[in-house]
N, C-alpha and C positions, 0 to 999 in steps of 0.2 A: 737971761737966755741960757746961760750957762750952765746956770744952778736947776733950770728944768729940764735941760739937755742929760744931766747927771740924776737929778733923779727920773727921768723917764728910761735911762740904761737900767737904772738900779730896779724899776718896775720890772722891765724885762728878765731882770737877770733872776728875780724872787720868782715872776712865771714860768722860768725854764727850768727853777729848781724844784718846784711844785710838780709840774709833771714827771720828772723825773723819780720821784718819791711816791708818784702818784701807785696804788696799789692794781695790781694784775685784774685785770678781765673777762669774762667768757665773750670767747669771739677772736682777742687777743692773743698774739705770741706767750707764751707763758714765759716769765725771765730765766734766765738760766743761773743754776749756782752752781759752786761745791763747797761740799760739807763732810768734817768727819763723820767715820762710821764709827759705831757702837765697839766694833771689833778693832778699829787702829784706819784701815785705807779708806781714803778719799773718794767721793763720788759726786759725778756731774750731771744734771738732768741730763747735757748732751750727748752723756756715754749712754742713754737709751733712747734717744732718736732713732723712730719706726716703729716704735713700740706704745704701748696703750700705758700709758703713769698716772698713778694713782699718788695724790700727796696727801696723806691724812696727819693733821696736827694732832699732836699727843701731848696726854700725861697721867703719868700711872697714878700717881694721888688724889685726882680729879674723881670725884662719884660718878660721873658721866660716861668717864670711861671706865671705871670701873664696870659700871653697869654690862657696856658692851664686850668687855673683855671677862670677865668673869662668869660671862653665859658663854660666852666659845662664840658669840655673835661676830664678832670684828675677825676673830679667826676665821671663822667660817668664813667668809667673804675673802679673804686674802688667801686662803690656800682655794677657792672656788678661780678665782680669776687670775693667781697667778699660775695653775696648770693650763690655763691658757692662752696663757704667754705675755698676761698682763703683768708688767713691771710693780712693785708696791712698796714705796717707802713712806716710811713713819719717820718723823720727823716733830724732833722737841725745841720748843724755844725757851722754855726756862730757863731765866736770868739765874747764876750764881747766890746762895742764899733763899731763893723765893722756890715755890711748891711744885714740886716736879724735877729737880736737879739732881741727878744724882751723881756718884762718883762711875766709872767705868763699872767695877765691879758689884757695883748694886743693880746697875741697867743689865748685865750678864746676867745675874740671878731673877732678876723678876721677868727677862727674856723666858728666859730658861723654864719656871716657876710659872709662867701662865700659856706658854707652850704657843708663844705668839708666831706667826705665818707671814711678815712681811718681807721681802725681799732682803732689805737691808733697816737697820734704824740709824737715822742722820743724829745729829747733836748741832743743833744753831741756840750756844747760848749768848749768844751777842746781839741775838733777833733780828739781824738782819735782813735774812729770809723772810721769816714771819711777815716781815713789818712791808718789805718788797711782794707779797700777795695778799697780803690784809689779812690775814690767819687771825680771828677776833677770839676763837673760842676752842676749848679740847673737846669733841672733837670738831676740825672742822675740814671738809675734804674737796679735793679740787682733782678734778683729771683731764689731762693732757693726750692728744690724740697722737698718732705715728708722726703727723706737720709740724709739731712742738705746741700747738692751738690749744687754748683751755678749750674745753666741753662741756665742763662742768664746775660746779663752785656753789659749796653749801653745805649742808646738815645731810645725817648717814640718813634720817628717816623724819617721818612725821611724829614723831611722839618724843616733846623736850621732857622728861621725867627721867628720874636716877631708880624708876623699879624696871627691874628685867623682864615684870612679869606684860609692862606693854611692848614689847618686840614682836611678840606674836602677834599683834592684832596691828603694825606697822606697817605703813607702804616706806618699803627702802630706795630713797631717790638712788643711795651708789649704785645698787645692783641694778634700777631698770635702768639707770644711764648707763651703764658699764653692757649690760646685755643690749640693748639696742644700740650703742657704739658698732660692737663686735656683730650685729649681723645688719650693717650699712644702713640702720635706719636712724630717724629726726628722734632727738631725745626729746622725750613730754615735758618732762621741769627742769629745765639747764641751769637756772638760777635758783636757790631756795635760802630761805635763813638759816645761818647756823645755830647751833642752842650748845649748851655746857658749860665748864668753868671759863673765865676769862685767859688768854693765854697770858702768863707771867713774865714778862717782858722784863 
């Protein structure tokens, strides 16, 4: 009696760690973190509470984002929404060693170097974060409403390919969910799959 008294706590206690690890949702509180900046100071999803956040997973060595960044694509979209008062941070989880890590001063130059438009860029190389919203892929983006509420969670668009030249002919889920957020209506795709490299964990 004893011995299944004990493991039925221990049942419990692997179900309560389960959820807890369990990955973020649309629908759901988005988890809150903080994370250094690119530049040195710290920031916390809840220092933009009221505001429209944009989390987009990164990594510069990935052809995927390449793709998107080296057509002014993912710029374009970050300086379109954050003149509008949408919050936008990029955000890396590459692990120490693995593809996408850089030092401070390589993330300043390739900043600088592809004329990127995000708000701030984070650094979670410990994955924490990542692994706390289920970040599977670069890129892969999620947006948080002014409640702190996912809205969104998915792929920047419909076309999984590393050529620039299908952008044009792409439905971009961030922008219609991001413009139909901002003028108070029902997003059409709130859920989509993400596509790109794997995040490097």
């Amino acid at each position: 009696m004893k011995t299944t008294a004990t493991l039925l706590i221990a049942a419990l206690a692997l179900g309560a760690s389960s959820a807890s690890i369990r990955a973020a949702e649309v629908g759901q509180a988005a988890p809150d973190f903080t994370l250094t900046s690119v530049e040195g100071p710290e920031h916390s999803l809840a220092d933009f509470r009221g505001k429209y956040v944009v989390l987009e997973w990164t990594n510069y060595d990935c052809p995927f984002v390449v793709k998107h960044y080296k057509s002014g694509n993912m710029q374009g979209l970050q300086q379109t929404f954050t003149e509008k008062g949408v919050v936008w941070l990029s955000i890396n989880s590459s692990a120490p060693g693995k593809q996408g890590h850089f030092t401070k001063e390589e993330w300043k130059k390739r900043i600088a170097d592809w004329k990127v438009a995000a708000t701030v860029v984070l650094l979670d190389s410990d994955g924490k974060v990542g692994r706390a919203y289920g970040a599977q892929t670069t890129p892969h983006i999620f947006i948080v409403n002014p409640e702190g509420v996912m809205i969104y969670a998915g792929a920047i668009d419909d076309k999984p390919s590393t050529n620039p030249a299908d952008i044009a002919g792409a439905r971009n889920f961030v922008r219609a969910a991001l413009e139909a957020a901002l003028a108070g209506k029902a997003i059409e795709s709130p859920s989509t799959k993400p596509y790109g490299c794997s995040v490097k964990y």
